[in-house]
C-alpha positions in Angstrom: 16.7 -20.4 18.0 15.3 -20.8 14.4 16.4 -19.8 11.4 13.2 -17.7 10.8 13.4 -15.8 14.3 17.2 -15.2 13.3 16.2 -14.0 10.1 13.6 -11.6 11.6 15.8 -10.4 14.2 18.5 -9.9 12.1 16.5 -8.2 9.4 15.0 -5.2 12.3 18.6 -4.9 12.9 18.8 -3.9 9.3 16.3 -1.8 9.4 17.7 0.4 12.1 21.5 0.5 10.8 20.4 1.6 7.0 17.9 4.3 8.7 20.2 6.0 10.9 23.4 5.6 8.0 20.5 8.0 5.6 20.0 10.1 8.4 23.3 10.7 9.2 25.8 10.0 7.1 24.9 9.2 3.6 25.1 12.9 2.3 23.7 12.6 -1.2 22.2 16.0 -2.6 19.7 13.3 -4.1 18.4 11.5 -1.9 15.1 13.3 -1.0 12.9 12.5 2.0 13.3 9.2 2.4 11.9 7.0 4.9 13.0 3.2 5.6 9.5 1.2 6.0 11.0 -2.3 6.3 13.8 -4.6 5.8 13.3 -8.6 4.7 16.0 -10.7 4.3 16.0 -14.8 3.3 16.1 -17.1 5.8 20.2 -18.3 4.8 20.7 -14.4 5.4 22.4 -14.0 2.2 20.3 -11.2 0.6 18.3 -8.3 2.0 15.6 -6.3 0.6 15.1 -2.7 2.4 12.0 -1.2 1.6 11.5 3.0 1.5 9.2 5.6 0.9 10.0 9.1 -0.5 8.3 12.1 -0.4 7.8 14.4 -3.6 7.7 14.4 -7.1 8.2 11.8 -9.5 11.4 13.3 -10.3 12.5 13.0 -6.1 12.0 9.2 -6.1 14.2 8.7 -9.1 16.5 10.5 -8.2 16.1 9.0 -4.4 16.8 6.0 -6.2 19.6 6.3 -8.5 21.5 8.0 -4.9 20.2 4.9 -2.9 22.0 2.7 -5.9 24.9 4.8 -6.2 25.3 4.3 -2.1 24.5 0.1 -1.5 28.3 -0.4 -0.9 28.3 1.7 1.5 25.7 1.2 3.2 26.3 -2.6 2.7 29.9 -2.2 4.4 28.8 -0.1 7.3 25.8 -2.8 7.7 28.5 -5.6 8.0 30.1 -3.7 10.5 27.3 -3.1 12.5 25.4 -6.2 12.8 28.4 -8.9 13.1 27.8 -11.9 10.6 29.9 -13.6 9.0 29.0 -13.0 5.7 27.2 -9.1 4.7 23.8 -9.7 2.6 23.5 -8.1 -0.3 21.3 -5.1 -0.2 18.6 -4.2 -2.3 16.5 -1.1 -1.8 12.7 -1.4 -3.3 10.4 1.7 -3.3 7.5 0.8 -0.6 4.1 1.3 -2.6 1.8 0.1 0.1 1.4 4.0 1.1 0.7 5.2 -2.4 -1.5 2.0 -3.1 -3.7 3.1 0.3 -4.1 6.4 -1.0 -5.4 5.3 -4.5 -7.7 2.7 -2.9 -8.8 5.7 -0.7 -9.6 8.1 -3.4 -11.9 5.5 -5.2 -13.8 4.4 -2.1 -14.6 8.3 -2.0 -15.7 8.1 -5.3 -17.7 5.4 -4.6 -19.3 6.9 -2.2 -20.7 9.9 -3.8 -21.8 7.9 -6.3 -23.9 5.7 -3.7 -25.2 9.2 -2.3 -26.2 10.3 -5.5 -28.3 7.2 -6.1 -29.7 7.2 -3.0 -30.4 10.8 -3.5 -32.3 9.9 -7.1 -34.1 6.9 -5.6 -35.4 9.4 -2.8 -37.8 11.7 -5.1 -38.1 8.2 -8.0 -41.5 7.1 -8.8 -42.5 4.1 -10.3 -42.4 3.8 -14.2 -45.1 1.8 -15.2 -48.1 0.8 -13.1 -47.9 1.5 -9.1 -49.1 -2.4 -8.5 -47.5 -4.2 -11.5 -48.6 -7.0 -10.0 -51.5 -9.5 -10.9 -54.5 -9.6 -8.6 -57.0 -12.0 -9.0 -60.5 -10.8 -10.8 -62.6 -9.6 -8.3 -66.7 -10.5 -9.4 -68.6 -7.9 -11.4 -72.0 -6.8 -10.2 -73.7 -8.1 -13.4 -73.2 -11.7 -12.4 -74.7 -11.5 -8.6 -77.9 -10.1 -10.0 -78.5 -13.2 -12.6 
């Protein structure tokens, strides 16, 4: 098996163990609605990065975070426990911005949609500025010159 199947394996295994330990057992008046989006860890499973979401204010995810911080020992030792290495990674937690990225790219490509609408609604009733043929035509003959 390689390293980076191990790694990958290893790292959903992760996932699952630090998702259930918030759901069940870390009881931290400040952790907030937290969801676990997705754990990483390098390929000489040394250190692991567990991505999260949390729901609410500003004010939520900080304090999501600081109870998140205050618990990575925990959560570090029960993940030892659970998975079987030999050595625990170290655990980092990173707020997951994808979600909140998606929603801002969202709102603009509303905006730029009603904007497009309301050009195409001003180009519907626009006329032209200057001439309605601002093109050059050739010069057709005047009738003076056939009679000579």
């Amino acid at each position: 098996m390689t390293d980076a199947a191990r790694a990958r394996r290893l790292a959903e295994r992760i996932h699952e163990v630090v998702a259930e330990l918030l759901k069940r057992r870390i009881k931290d008046p400040r952790l907030g609605f937290v969801t676990v989006t997705d754990a990483r860890i390098t390929n000489d499973l040394r250190e692991a990065t567990v991505y999260y979401t949390v729901y609410g204010s500003q004010e939520d995810q900080a304090a999501t975070a600081a109870a998140l911080e205050s618990a990575t020992g925990v959560i570090r030792g029960e993940v030892g426990r659970q998975i079987g290495v030999r050595h625990t990674p170290s655990i980092t937690f990173v707020e997951d911005v994808v979600q909140r990225d998606a929603e801002h790219i969202e709102d603009l490509l509303a905006k730029a949609r009603a904007s497009d609408a309301e050009v195409a609604r001003n180009a519907s009733t626009a006329e032209p500025a200057g001439d309605p043929n601002p093109y050059r035509t050739p010069r057709e003959p005047e009738d003076d010159e056939e009679d000579e």
